[in-house]
Backbone as CSV, one residue per row, in Angstrom:
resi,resn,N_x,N_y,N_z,CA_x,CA_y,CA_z,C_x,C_y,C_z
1,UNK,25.475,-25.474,-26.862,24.448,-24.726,-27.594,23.438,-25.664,-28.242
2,UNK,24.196,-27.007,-28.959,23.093,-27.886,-29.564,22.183,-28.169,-28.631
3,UNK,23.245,-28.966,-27.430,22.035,-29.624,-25.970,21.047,-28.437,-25.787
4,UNK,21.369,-27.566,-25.617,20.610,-26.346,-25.016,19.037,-26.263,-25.945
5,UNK,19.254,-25.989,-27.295,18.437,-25.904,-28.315,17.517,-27.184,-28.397
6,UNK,17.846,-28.234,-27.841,17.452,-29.270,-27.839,16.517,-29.975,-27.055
7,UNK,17.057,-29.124,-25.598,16.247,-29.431,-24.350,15.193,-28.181,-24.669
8,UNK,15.332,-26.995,-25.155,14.274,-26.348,-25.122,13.460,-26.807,-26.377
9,UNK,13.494,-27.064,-27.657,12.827,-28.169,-28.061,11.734,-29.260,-27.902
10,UNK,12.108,-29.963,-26.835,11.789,-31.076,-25.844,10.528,-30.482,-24.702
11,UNK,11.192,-29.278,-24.457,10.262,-28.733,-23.201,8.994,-27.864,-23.974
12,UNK,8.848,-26.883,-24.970,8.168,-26.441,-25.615,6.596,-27.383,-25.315
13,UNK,5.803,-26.660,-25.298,4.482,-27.098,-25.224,4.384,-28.788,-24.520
14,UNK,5.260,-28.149,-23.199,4.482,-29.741,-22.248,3.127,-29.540,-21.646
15,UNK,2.773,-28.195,-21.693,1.212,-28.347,-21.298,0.371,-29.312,-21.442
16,UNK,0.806,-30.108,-22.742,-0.194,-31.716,-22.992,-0.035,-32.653,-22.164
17,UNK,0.783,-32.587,-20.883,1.467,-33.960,-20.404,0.486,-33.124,-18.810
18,UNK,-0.487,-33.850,-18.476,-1.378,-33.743,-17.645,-0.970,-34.530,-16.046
19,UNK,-0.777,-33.323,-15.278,0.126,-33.646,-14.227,-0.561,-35.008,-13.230
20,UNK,-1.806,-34.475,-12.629,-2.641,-35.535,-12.471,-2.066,-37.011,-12.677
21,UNK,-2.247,-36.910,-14.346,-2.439,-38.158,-14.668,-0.750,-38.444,-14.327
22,UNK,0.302,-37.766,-14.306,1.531,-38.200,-14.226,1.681,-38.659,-12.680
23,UNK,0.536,-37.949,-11.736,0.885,-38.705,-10.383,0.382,-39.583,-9.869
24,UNK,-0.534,-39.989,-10.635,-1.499,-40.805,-10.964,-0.801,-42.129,-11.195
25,UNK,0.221,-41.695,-12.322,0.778,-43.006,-12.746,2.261,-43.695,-12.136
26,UNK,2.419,-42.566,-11.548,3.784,-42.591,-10.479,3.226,-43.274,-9.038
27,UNK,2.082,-43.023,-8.805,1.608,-44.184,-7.289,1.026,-45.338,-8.378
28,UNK,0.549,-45.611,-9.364,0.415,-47.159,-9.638,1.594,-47.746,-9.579
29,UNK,2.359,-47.117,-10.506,3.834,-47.771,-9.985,4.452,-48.584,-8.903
30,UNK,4.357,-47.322,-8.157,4.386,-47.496,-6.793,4.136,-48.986,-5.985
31,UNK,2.580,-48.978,-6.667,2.134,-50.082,-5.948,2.444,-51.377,-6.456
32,UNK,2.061,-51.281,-7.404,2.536,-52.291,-8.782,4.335,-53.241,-8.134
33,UNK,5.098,-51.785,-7.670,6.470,-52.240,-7.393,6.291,-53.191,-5.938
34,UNK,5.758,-52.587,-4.936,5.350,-52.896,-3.824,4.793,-54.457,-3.480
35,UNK,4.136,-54.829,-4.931,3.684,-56.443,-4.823,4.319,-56.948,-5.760
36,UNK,5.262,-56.442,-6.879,5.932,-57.180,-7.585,7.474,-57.836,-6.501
37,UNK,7.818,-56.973,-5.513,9.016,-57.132,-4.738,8.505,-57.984,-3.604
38,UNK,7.377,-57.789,-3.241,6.583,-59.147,-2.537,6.871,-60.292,-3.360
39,UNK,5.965,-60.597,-4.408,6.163,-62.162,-5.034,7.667,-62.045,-5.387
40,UNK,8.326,-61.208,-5.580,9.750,-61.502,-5.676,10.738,-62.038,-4.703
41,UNK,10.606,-61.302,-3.303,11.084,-62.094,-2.285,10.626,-63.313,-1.912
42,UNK,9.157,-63.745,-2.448,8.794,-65.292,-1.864,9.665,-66.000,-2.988
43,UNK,9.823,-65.396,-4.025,10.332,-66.566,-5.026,11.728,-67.048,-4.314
44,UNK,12.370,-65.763,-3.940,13.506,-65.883,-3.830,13.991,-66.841,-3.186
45,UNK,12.785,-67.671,-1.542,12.933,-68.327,-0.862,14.307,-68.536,0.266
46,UNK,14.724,-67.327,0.608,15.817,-66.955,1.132,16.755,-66.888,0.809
47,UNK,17.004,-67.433,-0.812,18.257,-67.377,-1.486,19.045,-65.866,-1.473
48,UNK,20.270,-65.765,-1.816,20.905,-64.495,-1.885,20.697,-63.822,-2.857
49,UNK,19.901,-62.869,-3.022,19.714,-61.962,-3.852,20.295,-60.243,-4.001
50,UNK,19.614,-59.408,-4.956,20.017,-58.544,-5.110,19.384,-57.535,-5.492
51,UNK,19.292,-55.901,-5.688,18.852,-55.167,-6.709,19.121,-55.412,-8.183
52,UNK,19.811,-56.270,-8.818,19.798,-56.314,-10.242,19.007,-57.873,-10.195
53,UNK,19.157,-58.501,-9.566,17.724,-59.982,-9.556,16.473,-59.078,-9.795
54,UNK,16.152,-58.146,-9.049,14.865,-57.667,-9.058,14.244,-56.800,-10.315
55,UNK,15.451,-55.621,-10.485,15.593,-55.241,-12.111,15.217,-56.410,-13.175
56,UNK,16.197,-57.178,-13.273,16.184,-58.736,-14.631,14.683,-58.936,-13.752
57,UNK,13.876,-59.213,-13.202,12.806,-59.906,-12.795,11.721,-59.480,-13.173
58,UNK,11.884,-58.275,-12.901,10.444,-57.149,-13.138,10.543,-56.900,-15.092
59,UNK,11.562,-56.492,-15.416,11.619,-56.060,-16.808,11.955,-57.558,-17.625
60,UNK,11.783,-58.828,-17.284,11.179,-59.318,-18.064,9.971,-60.434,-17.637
61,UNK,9.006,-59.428,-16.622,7.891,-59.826,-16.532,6.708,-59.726,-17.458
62,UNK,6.419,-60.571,-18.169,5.318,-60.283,-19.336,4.350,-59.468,-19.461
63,UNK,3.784,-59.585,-17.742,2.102,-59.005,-17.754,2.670,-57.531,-17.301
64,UNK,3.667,-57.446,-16.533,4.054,-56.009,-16.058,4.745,-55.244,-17.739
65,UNK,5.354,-55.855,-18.400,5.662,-55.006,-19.093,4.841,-55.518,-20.475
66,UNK,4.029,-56.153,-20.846,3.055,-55.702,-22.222,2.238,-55.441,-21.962
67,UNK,1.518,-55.636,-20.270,-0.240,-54.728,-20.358,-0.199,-53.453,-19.526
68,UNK,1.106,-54.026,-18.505,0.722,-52.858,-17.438,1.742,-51.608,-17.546
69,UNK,2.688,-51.766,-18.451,3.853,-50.548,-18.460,3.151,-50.041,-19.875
70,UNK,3.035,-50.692,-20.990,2.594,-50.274,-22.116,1.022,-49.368,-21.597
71,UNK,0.089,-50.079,-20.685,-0.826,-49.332,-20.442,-0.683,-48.043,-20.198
72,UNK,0.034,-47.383,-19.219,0.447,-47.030,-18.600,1.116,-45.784,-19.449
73,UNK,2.268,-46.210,-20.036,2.804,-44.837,-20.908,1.804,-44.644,-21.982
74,UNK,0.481,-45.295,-22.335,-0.048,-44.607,-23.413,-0.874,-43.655,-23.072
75,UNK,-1.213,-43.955,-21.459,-2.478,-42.934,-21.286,-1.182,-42.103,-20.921
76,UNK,-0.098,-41.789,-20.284,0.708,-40.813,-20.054,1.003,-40.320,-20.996
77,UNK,1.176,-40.273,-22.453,1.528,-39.329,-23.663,0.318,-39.233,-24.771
78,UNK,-0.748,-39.689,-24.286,-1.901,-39.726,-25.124,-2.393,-38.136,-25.579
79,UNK,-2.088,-37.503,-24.597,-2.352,-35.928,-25.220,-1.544,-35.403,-26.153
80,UNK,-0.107,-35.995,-26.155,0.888,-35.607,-26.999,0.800,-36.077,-28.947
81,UNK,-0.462,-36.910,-28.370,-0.718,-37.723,-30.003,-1.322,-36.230,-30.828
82,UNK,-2.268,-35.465,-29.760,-3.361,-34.847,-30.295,-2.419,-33.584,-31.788
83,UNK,-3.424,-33.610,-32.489,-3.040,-32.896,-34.249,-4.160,-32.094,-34.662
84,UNK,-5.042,-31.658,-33.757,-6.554,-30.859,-34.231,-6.633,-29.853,-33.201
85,UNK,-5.906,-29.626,-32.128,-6.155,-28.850,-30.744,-4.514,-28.139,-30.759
86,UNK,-3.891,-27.860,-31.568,-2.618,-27.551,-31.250,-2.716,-25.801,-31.187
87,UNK,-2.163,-25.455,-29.857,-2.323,-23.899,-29.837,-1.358,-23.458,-31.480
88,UNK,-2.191,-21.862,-31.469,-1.413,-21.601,-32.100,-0.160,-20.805,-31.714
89,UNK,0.183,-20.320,-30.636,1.030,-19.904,-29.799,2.297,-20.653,-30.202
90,UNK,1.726,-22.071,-29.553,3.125,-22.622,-30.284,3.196,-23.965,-31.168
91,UNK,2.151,-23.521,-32.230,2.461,-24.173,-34.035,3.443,-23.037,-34.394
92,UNK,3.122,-21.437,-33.998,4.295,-20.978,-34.986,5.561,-20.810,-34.423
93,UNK,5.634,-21.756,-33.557,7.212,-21.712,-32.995,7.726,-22.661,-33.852
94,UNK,7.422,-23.933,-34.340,7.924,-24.713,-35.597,8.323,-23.979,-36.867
95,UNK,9.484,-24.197,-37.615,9.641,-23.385,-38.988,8.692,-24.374,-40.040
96,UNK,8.538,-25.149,-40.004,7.586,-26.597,-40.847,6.872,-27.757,-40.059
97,UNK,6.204,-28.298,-40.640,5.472,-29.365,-40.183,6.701,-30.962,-40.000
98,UNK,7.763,-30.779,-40.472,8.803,-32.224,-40.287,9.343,-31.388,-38.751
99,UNK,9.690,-30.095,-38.391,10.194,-30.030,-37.371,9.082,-30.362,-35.896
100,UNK,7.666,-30.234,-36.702,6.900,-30.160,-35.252,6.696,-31.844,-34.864
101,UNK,6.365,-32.268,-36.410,6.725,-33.826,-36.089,7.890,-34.268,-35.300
102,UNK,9.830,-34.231,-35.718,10.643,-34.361,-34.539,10.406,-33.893,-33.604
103,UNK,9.547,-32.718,-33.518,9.749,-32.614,-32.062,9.097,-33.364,-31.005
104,UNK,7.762,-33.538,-31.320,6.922,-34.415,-30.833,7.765,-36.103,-30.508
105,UNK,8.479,-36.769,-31.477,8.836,-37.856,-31.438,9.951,-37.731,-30.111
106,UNK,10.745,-36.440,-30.229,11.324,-36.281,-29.021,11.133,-36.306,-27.783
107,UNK,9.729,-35.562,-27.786,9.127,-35.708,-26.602,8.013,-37.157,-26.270
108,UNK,7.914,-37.565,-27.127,7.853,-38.966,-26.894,8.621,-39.935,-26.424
109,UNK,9.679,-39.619,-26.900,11.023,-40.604,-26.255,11.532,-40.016,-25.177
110,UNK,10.988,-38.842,-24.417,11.821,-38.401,-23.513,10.698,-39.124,-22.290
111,UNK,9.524,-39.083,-22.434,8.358,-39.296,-21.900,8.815,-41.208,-21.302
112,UNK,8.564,-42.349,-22.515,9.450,-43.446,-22.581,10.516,-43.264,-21.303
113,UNK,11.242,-42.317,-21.493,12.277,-42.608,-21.102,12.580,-42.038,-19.104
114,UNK,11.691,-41.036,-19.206,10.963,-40.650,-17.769,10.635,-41.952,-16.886
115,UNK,9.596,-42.350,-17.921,9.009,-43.583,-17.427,9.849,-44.749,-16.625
116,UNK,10.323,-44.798,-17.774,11.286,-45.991,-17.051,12.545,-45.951,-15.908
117,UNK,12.823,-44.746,-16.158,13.644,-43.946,-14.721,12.881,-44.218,-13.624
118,UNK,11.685,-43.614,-13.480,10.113,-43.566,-12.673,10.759,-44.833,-12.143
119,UNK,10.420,-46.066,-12.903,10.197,-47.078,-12.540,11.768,-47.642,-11.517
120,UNK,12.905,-47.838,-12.162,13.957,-48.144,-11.367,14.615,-47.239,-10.324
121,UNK,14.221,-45.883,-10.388,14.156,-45.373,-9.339,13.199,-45.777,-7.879
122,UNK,12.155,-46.049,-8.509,11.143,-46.186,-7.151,11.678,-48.008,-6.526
123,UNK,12.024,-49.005,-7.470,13.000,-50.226,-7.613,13.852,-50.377,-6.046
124,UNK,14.443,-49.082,-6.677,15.569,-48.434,-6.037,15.796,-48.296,-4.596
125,UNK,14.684,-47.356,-4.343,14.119,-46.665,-2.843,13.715,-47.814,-2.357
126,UNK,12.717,-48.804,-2.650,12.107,-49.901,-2.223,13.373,-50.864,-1.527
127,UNK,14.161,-51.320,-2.412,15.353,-52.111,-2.014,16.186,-51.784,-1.814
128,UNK,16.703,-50.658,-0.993,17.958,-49.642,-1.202,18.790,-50.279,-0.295
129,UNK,18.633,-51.646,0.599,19.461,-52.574,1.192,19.762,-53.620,0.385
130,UNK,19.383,-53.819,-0.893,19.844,-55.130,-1.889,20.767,-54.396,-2.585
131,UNK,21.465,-53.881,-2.551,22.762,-53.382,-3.541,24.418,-54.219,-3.459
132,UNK,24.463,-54.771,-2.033,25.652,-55.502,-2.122,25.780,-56.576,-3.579
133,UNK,27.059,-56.790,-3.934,27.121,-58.081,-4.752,26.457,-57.620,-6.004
134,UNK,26.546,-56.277,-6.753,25.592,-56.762,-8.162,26.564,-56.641,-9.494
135,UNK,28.013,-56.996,-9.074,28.626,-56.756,-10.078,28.716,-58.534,-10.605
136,UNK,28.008,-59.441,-9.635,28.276,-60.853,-10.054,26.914,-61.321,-9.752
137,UNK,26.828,-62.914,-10.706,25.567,-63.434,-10.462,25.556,-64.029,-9.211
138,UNK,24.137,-64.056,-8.395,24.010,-64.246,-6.658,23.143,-65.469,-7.203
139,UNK,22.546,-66.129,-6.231,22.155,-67.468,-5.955,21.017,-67.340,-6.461
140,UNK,20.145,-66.422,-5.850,19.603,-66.552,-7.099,19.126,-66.569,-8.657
141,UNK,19.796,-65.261,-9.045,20.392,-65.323,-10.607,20.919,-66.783,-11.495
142,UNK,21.826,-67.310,-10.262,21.758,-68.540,-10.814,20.813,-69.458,-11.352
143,UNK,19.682,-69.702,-10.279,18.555,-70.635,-10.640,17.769,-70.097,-11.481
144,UNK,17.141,-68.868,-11.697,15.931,-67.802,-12.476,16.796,-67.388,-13.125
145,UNK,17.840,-67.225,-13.689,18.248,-66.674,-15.519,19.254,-67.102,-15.543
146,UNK,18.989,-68.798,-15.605,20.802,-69.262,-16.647,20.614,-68.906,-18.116
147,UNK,19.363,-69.050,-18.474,19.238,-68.440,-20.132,20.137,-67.641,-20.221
148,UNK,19.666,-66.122,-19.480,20.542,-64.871,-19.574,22.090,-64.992,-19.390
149,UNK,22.441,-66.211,-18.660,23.647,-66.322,-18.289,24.138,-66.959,-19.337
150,UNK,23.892,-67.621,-20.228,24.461,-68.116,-21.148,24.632,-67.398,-22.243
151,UNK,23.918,-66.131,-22.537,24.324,-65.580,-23.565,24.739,-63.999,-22.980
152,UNK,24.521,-63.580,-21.649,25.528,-62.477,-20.979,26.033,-62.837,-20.019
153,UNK,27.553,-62.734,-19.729,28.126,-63.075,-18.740,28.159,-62.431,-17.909
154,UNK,27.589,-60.709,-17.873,27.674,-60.016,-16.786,26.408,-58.981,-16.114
155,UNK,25.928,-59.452,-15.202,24.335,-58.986,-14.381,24.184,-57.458,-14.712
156,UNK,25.287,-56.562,-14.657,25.247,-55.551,-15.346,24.834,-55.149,-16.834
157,UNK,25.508,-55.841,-17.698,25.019,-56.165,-18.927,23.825,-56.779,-19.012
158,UNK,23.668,-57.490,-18.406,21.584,-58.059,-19.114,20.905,-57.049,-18.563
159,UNK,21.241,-56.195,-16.881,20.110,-55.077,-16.935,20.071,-54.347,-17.989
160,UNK,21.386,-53.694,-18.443,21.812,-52.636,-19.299,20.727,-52.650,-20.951
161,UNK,20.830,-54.361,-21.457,20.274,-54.782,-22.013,19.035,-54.865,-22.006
162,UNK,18.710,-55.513,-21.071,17.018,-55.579,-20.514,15.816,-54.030,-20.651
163,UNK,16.933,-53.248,-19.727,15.843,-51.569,-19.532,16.350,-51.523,-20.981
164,UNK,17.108,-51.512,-21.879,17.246,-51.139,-23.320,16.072,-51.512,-24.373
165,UNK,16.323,-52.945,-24.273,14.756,-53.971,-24.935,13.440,-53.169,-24.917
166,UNK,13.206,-53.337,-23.282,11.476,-53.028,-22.683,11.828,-50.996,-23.453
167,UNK,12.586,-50.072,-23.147,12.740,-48.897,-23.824,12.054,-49.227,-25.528
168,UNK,12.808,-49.844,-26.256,12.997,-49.427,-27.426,11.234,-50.410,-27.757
169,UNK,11.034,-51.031,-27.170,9.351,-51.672,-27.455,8.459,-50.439,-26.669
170,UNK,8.931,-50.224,-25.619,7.640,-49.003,-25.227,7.499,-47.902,-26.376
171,UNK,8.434,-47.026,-27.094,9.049,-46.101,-27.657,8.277,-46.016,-29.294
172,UNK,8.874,-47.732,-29.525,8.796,-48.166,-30.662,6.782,-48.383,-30.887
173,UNK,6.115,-48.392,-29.860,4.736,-48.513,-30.236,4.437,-47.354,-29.517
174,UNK,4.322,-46.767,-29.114,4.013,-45.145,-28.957,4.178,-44.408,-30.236
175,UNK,5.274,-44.589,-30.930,5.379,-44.113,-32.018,4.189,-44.179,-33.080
176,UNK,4.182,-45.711,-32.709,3.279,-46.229,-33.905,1.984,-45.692,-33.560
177,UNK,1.306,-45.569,-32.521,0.310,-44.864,-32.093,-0.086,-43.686,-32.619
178,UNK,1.138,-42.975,-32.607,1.227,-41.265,-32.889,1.003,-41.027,-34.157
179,UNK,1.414,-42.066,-34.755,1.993,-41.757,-36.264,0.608,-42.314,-37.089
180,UNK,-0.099,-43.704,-36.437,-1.328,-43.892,-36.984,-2.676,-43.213,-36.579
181,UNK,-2.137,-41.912,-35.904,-3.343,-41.094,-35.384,-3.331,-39.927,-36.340
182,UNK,-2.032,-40.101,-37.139,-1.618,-38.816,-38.377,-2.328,-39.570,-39.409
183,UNK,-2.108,-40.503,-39.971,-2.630,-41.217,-40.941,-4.721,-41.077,-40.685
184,UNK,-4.953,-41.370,-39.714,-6.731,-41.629,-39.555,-7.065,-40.443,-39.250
185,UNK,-6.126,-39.375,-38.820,-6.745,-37.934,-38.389,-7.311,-38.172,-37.525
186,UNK,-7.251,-38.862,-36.229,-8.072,-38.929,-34.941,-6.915,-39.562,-33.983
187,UNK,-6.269,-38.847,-33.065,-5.575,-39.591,-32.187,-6.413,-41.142,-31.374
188,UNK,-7.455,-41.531,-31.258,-7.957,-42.140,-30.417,-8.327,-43.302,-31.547
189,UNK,-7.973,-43.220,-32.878,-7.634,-44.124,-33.632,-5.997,-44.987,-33.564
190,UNK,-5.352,-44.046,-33.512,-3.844,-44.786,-33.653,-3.975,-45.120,-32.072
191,UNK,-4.093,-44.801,-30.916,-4.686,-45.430,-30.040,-4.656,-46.934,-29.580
192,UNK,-5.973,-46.731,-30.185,-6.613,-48.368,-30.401,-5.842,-49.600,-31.189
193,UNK,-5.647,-48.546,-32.189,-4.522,-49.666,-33.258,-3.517,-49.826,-32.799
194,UNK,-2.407,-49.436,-31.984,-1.471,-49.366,-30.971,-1.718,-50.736,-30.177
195,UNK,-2.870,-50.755,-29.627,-3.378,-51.284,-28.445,-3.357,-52.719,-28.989
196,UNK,-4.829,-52.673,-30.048,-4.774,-54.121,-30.747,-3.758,-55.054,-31.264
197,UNK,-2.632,-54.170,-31.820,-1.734,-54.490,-32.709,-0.376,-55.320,-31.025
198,UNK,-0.436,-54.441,-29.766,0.319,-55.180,-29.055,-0.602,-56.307,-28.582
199,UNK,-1.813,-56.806,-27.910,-2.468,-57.442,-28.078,-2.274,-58.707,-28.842
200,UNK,-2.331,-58.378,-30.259,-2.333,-59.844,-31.229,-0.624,-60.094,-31.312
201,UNK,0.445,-59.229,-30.901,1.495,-59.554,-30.531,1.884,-60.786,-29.130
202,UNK,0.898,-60.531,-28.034,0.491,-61.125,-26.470,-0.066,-62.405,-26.926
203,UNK,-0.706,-62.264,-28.099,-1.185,-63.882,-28.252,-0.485,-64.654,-29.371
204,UNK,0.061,-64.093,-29.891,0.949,-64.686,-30.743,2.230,-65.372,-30.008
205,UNK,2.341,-64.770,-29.076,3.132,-65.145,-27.950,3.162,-66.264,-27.243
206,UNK,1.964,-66.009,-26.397,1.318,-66.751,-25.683,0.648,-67.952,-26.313
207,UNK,0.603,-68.310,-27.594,-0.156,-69.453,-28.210,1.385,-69.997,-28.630
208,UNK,2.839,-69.765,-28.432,3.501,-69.801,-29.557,3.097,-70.320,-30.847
209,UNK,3.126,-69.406,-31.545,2.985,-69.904,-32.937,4.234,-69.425,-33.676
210,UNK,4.891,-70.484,-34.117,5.966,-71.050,-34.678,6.734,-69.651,-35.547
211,UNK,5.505,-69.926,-36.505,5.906,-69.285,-37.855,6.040,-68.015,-37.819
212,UNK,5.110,-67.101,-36.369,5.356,-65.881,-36.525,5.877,-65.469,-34.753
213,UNK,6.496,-66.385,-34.241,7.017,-65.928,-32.629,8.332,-65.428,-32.840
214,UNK,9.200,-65.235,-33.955,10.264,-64.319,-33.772,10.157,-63.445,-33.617
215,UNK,8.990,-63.240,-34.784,8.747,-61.393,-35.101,7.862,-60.948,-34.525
216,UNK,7.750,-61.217,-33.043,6.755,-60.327,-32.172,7.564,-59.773,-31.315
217,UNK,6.674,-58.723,-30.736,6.986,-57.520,-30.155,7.935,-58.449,-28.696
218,UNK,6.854,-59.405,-28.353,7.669,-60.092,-26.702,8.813,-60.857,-26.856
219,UNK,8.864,-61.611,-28.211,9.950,-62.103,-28.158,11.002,-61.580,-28.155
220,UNK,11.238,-59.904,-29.131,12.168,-59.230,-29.072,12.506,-58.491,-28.154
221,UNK,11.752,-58.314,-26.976,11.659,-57.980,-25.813,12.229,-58.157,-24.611
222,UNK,11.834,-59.402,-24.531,12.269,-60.228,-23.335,13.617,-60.466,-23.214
223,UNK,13.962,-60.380,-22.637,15.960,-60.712,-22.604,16.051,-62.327,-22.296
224,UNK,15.038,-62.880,-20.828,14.716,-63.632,-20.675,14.398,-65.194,-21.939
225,UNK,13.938,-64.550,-22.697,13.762,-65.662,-23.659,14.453,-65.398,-24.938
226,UNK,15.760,-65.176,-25.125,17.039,-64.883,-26.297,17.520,-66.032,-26.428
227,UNK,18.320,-66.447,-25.130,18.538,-67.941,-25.662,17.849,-69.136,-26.620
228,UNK,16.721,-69.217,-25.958,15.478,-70.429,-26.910,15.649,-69.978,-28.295
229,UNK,15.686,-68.905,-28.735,15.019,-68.312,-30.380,15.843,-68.942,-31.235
230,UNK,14.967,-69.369,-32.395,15.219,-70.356,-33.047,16.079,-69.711,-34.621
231,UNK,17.235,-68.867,-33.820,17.780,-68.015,-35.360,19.073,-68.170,-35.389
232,UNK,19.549,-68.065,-35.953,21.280,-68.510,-36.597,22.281,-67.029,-36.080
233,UNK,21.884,-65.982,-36.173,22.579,-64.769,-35.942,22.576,-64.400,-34.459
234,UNK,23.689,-63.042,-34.079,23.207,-62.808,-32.850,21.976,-62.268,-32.459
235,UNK,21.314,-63.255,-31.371,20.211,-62.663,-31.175,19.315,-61.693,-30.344
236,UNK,20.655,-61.233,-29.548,20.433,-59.944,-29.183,20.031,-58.498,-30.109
237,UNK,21.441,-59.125,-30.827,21.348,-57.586,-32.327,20.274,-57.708,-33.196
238,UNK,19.922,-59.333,-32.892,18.578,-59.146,-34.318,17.534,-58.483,-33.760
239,UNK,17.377,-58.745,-32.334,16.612,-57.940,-31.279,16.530,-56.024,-31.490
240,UNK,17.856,-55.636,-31.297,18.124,-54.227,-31.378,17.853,-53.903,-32.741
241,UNK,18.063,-54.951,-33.976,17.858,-54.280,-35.358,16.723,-54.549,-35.443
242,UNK,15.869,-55.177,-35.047,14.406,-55.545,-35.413,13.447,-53.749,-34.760
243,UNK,14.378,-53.540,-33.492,13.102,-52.785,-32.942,13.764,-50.748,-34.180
244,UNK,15.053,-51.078,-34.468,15.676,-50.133,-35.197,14.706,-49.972,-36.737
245,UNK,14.342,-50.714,-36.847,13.847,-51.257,-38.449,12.550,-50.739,-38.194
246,UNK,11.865,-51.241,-37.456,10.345,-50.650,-36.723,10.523,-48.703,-36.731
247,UNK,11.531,-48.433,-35.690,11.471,-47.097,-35.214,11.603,-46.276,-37.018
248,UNK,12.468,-46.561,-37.656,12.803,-46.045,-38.262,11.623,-45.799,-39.901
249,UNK,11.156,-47.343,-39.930,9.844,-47.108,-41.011,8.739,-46.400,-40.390
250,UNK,8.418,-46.228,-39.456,7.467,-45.848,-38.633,7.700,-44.106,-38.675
251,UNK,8.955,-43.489,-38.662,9.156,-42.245,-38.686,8.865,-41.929,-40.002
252,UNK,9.600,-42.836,-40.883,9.646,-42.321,-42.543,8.266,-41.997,-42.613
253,UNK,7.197,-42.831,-42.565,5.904,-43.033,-42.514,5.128,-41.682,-42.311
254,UNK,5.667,-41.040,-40.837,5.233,-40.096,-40.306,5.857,-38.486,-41.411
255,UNK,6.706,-38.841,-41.555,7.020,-37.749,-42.454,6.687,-37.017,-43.339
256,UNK,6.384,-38.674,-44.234,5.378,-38.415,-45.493,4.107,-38.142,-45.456
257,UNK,3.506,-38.602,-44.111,1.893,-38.136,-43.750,1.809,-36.680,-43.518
258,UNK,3.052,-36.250,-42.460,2.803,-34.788,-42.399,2.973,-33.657,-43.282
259,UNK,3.520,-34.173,-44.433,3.892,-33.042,-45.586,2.596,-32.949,-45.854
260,UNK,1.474,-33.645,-46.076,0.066,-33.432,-46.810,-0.736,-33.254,-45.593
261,UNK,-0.181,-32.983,-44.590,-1.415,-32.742,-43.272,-1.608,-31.550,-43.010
262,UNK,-2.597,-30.836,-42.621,-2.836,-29.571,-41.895,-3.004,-29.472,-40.082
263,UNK,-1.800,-29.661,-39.415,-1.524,-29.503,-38.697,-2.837,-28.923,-37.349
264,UNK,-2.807,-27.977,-38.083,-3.843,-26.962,-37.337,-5.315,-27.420,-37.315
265,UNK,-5.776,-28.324,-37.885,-6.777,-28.570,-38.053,-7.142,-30.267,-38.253
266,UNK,-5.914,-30.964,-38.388,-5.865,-32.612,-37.926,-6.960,-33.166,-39.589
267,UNK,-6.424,-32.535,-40.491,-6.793,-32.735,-42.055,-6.167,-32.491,-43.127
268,UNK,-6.162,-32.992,-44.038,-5.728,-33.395,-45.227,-5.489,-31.621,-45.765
């Protein structure tokens, strides 16, 4: 009865999720996968590989997952930000403004979470002859992620880990998107700030700078680069509590914005 109440919840007013654009974003994929499994097999150089080499490969590819997956799910839930266009059909299916907020966050994370199915499914179909051998590391795993191997011993576990990471960073700034489009009253504000804010994360990165490369979005990200980080605790969990700490101020945030919002009209 809960699941039930829950999935209908979830499904309520998907009219915002614009099919188009969902098939739209299901052949970039597509293609995206199509030349990522190209440069993947040249890397491979005939070594023995696998479907979980290619998984660990793609999900902690930088440019595929901070410009082109993040791109990607924002224009796919960007209608779901909207707070000024909401039928009224179904605003009064909400009993309050905190339930229409969860619900939305739900369907945000279900969206996230589509996505990334999308993605290792199509993985999937593409290589559906690399499946032998993925309960152990193959030859090439060896050479391209002893990092990973040194702090997971099992190829199962770093994917498990890995689609977990790239999840809870897609999720975790969608949110923030949504929630700073409640605050400015213009979805195409939290948007942008979304955008910028992963951005000066990409170069904070990419320049390493010392003082603030823990606490960016890629470092906590990457599974790929856990080993290097320069922290005393486990640094997987500081990983999972860092993006927990995010999700969770980010909701409070949203909460308190929507008690003083007018829903119906995307104002104070």
């Amino acid at each position: 009865m809960v699941m039930s109440n829950l999935c209908k919840k979830i499904s309520n007013g998907y009219y915002f999720i614009n099919k188009k654009i969902s098939i739209a974003i299901i052949g970039i994929v597509y293609l995206i996968n199509i030349l990522s499994i190209r440069n993947f097999l040249l890397k491979t150089n005939k070594m023995q590989t696998n479907i979980i080499d290619y998984i660990l490969y793609l999900f902690n590819d930088f440019y595929f997952i901070f410009f082109l997956s993040y791109t990607l799910i924002s224009i796919f839930i960007f209608r779901l930000n909207y707070t000024h266009d909401i039928d009224n059909y179904i605003y009064i299916r909400y009993k309050n403004r905190k339930e229409w907020f969860i619900n939305r966050i739900l369907k945000i994370a279900f969206c996230v979470l589509a996505f990334i199915i999308t993605i290792l499914l199509i993985s999937s179909v593409q290589l559906f002859t690399y499946f032998k051998g993925i309960t152990t590391w193959t030859e090439f795993g060896n050479n391209y992620f002893p990092n990973i191997q040194l702090i997971v011993k099992s190829p199962i576990t770093a994917v498990i880990i890995s689609i977990s990471l790239v999840y809870l960073y897609l999720f975790a700034l969608s949110l923030i998107s949504f929630t700073s489009g409640l605050f400015f009253n213009k979805s195409i504000y939290g948007f942008f700030l979304a955008i910028i804010l992963n951005l000066t994360n990409m170069l904070v990165y990419l320049n390493r700078i010392k003082s603030l490369l823990e606490f960016t979005f890629c470092t906590n990200t990457l599974l790929i680069d856990q080993y290097n980080r320069q922290i005393d605790t486990d640094k997987i969990m500081f990983s999972l509590l860092y993006w927990s700490v995010i999700i969770i101020i980010t909701i409070i945030l949203g909460v308190m914005r929507i008690k003083n919002m007018d829903l119906s009209r995307g104002k104070k």
